[in-house]
N, CA, C and O atoms as a CHARMM CRD file, in Angstrom:
* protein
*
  300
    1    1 UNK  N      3.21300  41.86900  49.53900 PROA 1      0.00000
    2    1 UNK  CA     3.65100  40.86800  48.58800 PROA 1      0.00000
    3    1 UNK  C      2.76700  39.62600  48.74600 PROA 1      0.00000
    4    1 UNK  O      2.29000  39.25600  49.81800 PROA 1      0.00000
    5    2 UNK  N      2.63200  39.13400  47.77900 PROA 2      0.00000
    6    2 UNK  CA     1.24900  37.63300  47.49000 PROA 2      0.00000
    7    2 UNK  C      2.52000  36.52300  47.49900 PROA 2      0.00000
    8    2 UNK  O      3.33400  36.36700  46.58800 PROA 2      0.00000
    9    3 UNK  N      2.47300  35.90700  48.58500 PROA 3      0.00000
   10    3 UNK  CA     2.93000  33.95900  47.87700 PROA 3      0.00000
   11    3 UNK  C      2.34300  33.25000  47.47300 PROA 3      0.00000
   12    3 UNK  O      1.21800  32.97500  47.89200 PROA 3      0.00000
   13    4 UNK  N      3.03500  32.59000  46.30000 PROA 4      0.00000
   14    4 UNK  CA     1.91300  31.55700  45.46100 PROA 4      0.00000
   15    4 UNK  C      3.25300  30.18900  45.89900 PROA 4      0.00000
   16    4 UNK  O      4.39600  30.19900  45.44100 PROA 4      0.00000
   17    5 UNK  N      2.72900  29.19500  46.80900 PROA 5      0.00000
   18    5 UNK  CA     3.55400  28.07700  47.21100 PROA 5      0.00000
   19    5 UNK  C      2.87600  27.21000  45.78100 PROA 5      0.00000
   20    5 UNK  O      1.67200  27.13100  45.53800 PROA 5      0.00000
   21    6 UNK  N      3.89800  26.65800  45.01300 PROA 6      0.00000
   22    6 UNK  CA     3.13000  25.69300  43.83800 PROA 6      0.00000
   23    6 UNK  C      3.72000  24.66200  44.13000 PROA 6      0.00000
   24    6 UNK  O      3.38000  23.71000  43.42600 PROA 6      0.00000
   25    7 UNK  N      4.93500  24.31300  45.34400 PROA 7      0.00000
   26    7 UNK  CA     5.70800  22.73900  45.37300 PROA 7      0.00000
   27    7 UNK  C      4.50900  22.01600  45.11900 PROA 7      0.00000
   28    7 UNK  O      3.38800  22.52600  45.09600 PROA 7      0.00000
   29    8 UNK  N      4.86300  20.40400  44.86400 PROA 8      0.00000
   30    8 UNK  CA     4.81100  19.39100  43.78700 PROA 8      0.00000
   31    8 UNK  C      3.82900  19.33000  42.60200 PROA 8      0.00000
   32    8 UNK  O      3.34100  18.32000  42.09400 PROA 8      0.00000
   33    9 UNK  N      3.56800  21.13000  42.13500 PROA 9      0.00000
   34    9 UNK  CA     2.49900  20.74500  41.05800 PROA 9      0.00000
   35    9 UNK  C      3.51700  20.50400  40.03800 PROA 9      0.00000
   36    9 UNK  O      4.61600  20.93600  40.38500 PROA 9      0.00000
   37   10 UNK  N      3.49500  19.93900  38.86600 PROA 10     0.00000
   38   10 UNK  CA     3.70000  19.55000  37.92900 PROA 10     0.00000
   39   10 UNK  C      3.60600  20.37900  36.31900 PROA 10     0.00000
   40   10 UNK  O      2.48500  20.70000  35.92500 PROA 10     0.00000
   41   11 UNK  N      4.84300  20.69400  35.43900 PROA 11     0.00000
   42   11 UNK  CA     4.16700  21.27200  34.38300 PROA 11     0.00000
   43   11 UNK  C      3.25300  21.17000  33.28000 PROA 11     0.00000
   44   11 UNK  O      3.48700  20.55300  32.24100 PROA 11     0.00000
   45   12 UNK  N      2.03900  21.89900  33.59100 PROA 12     0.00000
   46   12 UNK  CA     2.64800  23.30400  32.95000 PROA 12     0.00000
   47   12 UNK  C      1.74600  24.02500  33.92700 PROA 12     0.00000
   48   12 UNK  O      1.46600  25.17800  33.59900 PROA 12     0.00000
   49   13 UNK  N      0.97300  23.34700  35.64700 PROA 13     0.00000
   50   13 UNK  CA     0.35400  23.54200  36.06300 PROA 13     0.00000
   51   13 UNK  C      1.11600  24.98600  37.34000 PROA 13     0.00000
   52   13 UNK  O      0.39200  25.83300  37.86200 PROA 13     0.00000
   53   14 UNK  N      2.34800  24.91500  37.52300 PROA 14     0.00000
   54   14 UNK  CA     2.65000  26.12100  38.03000 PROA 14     0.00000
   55   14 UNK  C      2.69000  27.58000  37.00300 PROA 14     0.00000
   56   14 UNK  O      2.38800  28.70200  37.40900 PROA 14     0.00000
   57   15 UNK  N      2.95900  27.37800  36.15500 PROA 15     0.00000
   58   15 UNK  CA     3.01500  29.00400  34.99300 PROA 15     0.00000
   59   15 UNK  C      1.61600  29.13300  34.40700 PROA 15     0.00000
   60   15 UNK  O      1.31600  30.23000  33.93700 PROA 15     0.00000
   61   16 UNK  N      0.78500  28.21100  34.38000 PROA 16     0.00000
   62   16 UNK  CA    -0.57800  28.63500  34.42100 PROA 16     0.00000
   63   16 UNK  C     -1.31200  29.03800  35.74400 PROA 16     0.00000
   64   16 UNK  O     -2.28700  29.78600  35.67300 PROA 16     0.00000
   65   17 UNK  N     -0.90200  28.59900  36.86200 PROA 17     0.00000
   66   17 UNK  CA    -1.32400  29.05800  37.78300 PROA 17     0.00000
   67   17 UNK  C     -0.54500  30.63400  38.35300 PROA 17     0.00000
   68   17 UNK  O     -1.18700  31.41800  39.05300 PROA 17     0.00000
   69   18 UNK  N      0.56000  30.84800  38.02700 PROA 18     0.00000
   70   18 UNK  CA     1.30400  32.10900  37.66800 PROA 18     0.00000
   71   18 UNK  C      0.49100  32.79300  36.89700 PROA 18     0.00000
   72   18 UNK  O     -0.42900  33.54400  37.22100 PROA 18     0.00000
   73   19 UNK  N      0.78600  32.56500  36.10800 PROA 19     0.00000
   74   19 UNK  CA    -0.33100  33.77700  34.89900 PROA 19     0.00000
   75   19 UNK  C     -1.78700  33.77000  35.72200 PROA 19     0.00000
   76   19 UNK  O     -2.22900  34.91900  35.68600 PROA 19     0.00000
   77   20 UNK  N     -2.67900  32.88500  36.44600 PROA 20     0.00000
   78   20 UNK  CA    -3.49300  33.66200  36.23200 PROA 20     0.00000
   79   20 UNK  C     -3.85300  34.52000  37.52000 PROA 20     0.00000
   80   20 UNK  O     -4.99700  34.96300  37.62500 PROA 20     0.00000
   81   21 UNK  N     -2.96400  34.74700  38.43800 PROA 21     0.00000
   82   21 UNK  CA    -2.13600  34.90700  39.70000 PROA 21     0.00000
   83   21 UNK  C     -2.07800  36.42300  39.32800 PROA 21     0.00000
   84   21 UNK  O     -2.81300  37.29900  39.78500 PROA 21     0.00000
   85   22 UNK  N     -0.85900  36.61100  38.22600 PROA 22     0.00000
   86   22 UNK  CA    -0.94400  37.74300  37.64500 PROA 22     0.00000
   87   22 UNK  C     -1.52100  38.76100  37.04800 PROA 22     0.00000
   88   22 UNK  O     -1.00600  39.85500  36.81800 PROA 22     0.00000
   89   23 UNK  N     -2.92900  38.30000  36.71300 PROA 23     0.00000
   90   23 UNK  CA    -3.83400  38.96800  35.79200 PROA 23     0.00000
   91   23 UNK  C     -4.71000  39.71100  36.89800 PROA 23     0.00000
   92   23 UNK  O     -5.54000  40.57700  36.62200 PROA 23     0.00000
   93   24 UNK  N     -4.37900  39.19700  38.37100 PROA 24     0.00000
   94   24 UNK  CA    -5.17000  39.81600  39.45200 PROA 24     0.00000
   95   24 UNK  C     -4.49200  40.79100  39.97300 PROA 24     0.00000
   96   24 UNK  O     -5.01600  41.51100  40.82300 PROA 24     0.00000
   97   25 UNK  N     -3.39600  40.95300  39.61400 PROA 25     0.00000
   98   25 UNK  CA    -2.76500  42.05300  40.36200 PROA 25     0.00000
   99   25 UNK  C     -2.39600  43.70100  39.51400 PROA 25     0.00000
  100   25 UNK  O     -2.37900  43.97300  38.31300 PROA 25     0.00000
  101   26 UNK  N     -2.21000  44.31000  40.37500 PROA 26     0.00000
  102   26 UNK  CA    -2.30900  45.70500  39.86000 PROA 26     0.00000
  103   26 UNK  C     -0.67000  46.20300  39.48500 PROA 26     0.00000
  104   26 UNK  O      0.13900  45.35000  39.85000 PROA 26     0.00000
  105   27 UNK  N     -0.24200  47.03100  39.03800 PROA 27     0.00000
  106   27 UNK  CA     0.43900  47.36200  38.84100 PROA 27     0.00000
  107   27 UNK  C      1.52200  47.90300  39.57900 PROA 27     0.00000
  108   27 UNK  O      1.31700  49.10000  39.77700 PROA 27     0.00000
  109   28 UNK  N      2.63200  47.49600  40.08600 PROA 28     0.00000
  110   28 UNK  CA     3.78700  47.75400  41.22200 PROA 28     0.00000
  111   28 UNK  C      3.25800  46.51100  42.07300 PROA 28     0.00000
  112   28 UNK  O      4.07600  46.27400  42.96300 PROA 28     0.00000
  113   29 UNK  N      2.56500  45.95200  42.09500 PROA 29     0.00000
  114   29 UNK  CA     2.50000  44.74200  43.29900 PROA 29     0.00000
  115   29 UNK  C      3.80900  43.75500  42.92900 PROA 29     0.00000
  116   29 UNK  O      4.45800  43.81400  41.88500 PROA 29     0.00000
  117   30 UNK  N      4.10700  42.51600  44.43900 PROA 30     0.00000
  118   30 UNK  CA     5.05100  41.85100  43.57400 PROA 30     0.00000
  119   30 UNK  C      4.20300  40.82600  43.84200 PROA 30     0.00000
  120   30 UNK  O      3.11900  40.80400  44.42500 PROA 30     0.00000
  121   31 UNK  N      4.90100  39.92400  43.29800 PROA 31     0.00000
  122   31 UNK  CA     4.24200  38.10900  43.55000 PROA 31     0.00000
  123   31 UNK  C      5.32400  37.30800  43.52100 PROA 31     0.00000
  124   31 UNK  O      5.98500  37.15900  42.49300 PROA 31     0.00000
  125   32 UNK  N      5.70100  36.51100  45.05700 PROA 32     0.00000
  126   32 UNK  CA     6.68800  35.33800  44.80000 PROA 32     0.00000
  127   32 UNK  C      6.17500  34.22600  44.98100 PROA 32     0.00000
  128   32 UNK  O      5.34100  34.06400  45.87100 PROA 32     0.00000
  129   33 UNK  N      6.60900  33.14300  44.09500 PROA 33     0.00000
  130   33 UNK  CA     6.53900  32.18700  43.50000 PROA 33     0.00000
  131   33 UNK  C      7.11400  31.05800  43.51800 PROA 33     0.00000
  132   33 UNK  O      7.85800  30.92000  42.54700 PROA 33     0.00000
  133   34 UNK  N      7.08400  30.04300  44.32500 PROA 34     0.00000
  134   34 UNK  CA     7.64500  28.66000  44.94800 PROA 34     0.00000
  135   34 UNK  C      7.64400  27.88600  44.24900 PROA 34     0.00000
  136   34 UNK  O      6.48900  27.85300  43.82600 PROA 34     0.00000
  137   35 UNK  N      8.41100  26.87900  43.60200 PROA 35     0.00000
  138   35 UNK  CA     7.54900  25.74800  42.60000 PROA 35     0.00000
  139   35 UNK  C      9.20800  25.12500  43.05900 PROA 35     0.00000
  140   35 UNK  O     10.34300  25.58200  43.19600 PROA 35     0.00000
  141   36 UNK  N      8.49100  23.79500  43.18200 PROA 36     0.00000
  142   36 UNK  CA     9.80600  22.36000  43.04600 PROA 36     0.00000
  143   36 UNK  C      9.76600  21.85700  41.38000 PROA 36     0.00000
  144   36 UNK  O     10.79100  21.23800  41.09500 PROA 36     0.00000
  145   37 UNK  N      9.14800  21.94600  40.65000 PROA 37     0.00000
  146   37 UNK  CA     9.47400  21.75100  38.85600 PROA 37     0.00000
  147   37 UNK  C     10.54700  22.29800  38.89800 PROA 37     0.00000
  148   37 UNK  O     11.01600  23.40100  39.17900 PROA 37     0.00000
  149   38 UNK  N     11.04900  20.77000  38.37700 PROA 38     0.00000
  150   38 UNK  CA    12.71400  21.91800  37.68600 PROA 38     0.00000
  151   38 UNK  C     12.30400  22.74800  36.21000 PROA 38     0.00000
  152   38 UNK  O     13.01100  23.54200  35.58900 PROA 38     0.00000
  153   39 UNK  N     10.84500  22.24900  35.86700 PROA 39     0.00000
  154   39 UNK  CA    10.80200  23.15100  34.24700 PROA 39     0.00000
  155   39 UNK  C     10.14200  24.19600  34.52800 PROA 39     0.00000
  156   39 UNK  O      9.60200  24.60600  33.50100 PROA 39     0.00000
  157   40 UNK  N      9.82300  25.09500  35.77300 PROA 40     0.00000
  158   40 UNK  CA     9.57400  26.19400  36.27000 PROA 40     0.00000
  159   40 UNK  C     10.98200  27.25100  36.31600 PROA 40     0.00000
  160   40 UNK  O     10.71800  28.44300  36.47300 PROA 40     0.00000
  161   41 UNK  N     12.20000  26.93300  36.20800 PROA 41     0.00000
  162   41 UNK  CA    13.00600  27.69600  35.77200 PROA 41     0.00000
  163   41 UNK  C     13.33800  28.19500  34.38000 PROA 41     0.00000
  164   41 UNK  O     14.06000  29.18200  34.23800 PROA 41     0.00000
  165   42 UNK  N     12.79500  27.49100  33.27900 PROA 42     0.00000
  166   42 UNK  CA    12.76600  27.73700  31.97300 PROA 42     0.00000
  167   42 UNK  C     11.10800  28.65100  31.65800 PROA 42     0.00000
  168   42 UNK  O     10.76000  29.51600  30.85500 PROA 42     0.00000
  169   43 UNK  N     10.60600  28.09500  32.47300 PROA 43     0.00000
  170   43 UNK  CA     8.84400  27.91500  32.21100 PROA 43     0.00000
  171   43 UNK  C      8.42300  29.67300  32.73500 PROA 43     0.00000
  172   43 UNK  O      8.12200  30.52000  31.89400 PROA 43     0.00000
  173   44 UNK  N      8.47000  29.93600  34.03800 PROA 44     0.00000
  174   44 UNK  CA     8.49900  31.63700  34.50200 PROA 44     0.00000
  175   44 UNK  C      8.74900  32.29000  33.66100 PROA 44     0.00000
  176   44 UNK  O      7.88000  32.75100  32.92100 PROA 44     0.00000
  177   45 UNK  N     10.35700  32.58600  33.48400 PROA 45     0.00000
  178   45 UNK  CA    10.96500  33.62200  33.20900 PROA 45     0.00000
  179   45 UNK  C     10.03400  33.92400  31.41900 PROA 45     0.00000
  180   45 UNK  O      9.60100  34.95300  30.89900 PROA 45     0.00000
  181   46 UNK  N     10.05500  32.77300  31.05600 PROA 46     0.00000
  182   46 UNK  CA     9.50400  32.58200  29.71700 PROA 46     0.00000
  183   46 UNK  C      7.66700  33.70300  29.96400 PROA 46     0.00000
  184   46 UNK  O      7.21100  34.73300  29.46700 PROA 46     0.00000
  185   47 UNK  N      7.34000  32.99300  30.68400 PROA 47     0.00000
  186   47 UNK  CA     6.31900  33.60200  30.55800 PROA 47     0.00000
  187   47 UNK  C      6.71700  35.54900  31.32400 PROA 47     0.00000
  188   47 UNK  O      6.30900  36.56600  30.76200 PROA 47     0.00000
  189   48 UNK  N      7.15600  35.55000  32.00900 PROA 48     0.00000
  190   48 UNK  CA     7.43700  37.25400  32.43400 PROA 48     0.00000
  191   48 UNK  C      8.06600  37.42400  31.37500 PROA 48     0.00000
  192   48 UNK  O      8.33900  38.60100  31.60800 PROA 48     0.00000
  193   49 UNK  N      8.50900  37.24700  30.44300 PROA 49     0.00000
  194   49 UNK  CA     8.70900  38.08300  29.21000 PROA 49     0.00000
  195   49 UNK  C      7.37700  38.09600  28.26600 PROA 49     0.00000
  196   49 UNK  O      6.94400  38.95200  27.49500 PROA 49     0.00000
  197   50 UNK  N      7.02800  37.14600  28.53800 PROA 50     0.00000
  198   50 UNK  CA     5.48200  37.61600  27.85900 PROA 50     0.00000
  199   50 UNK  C      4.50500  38.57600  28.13100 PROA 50     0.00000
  200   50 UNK  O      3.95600  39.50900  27.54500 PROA 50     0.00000
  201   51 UNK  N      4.47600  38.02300  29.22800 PROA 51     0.00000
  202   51 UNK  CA     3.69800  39.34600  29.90500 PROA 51     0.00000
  203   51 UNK  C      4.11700  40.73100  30.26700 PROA 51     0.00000
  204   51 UNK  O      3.36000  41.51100  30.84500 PROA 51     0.00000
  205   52 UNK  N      5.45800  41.04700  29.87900 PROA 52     0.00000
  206   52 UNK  CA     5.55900  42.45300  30.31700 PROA 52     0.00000
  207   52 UNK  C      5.87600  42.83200  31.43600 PROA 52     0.00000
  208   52 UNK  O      6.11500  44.03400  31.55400 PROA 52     0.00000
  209   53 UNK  N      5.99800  41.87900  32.73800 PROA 53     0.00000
  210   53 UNK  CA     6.22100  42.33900  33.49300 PROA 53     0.00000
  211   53 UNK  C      7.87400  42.09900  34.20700 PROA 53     0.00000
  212   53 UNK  O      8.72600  41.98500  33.32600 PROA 53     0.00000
  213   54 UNK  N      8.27200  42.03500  35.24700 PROA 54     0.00000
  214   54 UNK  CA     9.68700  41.85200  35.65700 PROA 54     0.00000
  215   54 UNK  C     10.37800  41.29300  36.78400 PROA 54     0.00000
  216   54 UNK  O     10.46900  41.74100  37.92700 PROA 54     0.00000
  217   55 UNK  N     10.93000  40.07200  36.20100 PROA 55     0.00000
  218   55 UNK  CA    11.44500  39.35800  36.98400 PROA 55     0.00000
  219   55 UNK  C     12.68900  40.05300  37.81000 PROA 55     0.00000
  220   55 UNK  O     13.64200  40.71000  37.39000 PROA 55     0.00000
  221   56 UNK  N     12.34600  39.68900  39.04700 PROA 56     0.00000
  222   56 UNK  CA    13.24800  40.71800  40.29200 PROA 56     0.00000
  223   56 UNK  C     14.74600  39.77500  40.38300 PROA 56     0.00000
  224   56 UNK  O     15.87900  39.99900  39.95700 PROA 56     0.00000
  225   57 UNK  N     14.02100  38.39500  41.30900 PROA 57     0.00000
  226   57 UNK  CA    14.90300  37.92500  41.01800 PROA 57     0.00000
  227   57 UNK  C     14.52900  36.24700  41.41600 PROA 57     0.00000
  228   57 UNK  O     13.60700  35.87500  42.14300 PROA 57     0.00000
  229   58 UNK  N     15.48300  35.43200  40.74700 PROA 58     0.00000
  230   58 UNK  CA    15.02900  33.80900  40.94000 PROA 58     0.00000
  231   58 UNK  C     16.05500  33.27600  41.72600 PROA 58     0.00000
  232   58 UNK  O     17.18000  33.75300  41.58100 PROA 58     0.00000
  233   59 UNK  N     15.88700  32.43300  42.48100 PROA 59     0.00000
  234   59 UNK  CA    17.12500  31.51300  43.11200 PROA 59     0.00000
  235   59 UNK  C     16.39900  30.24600  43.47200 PROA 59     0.00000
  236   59 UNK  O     15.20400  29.96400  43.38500 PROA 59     0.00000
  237   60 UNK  N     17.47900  29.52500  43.92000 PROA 60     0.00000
  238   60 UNK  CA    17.23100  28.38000  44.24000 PROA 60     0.00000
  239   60 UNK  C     17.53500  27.62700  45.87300 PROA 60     0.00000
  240   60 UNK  O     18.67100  27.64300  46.34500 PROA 60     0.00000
  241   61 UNK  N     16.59300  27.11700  46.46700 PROA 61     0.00000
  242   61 UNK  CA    17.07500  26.77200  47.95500 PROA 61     0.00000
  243   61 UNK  C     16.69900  25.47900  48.03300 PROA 61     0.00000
  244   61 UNK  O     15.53800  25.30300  48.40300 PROA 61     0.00000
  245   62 UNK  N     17.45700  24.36000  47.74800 PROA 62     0.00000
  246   62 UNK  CA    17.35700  22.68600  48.10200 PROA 62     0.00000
  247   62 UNK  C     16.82600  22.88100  46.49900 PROA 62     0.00000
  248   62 UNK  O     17.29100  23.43800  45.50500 PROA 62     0.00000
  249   63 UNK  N     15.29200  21.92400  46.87800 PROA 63     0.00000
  250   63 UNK  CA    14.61700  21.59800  45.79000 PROA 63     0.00000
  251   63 UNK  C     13.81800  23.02500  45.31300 PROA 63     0.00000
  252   63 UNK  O     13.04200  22.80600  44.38200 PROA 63     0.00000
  253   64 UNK  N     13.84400  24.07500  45.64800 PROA 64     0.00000
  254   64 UNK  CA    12.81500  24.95800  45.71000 PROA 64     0.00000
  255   64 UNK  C     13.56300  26.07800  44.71700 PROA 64     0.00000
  256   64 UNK  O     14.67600  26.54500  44.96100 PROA 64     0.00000
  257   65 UNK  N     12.66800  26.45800  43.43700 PROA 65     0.00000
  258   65 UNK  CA    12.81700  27.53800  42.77900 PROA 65     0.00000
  259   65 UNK  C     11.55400  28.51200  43.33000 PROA 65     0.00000
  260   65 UNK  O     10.33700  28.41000  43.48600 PROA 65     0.00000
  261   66 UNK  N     12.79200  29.69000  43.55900 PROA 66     0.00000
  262   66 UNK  CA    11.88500  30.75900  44.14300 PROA 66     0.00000
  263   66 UNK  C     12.00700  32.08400  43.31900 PROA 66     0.00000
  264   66 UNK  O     13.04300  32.61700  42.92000 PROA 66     0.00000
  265   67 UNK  N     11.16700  32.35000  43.21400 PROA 67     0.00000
  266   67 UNK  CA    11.20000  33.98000  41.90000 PROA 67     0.00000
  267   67 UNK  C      9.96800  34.78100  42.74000 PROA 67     0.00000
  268   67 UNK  O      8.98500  34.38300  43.36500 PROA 67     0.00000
  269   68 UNK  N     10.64300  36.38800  42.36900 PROA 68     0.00000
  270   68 UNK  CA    10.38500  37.75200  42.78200 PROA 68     0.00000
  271   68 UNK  C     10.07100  37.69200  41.85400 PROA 68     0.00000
  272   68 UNK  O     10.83500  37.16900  41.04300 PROA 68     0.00000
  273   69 UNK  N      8.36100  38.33700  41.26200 PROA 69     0.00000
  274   69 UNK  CA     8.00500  38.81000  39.66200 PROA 69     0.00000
  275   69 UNK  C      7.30200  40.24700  40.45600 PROA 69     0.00000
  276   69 UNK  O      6.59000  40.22600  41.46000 PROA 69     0.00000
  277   70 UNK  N      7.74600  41.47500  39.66800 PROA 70     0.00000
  278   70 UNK  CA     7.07400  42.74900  40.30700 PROA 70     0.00000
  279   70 UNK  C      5.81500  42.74700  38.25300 PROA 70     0.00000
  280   70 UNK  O      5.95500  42.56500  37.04300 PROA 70     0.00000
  281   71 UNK  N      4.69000  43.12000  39.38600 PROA 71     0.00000
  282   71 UNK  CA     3.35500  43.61100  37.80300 PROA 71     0.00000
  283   71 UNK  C      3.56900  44.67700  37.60200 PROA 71     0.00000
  284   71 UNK  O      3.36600  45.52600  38.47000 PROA 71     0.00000
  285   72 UNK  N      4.15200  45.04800  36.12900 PROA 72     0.00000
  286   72 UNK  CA     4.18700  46.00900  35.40500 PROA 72     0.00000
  287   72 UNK  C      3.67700  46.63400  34.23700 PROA 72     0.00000
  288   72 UNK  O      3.87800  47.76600  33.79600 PROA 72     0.00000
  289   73 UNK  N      2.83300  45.49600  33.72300 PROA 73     0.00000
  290   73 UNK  CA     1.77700  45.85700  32.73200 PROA 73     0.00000
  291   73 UNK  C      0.67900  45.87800  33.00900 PROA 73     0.00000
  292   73 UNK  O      0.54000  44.90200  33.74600 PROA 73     0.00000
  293   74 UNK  N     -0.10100  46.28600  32.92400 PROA 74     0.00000
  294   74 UNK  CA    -1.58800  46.38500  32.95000 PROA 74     0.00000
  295   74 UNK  C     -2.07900  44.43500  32.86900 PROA 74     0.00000
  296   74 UNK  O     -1.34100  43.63000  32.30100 PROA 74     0.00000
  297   75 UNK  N     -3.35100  44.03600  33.51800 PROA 75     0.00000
  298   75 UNK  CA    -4.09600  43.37300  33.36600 PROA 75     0.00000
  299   75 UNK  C     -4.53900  43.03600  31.59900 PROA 75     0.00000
  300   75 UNK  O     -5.43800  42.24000  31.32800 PROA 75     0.00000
């Protein structure tokens, strides 16, 4: 599994750095995903429906949104 720590970047600089996170990985890999943006809880999920692939699962610990995304589409 890949961690991508994004605390205090700012949007829209964590789901672009997600996506392009994603475009490197192969298919069945997962990637979790750290971000303190509170608009990274609207902002992810939004984009894993774009892309096809599948959000495992998101939670939250203090300030920290944390999401499981498994790659399921192709590059």
């Amino acid at each position: 599994m890949i961690e991508l720590d994004l605390s205090g970047l700012k949007c829209p600089l964590p789901v672009l750095r997600t996506r392009k996170v994603l475009l490197t990985l192969s298919p069945g890999e997962r990637l979790q995903v750290i971000s303190t943006d509170p608009l990274a809880g609207i902002d992810i999920p939004n984009l894993i429906r774009e892309t096809g692939d599948v959000l495992e699962s998101q939670k939250q610990e203090d300030s920290r949104l944390i999401f499981l995304v498994r790659k399921t589409a192709p590059a």
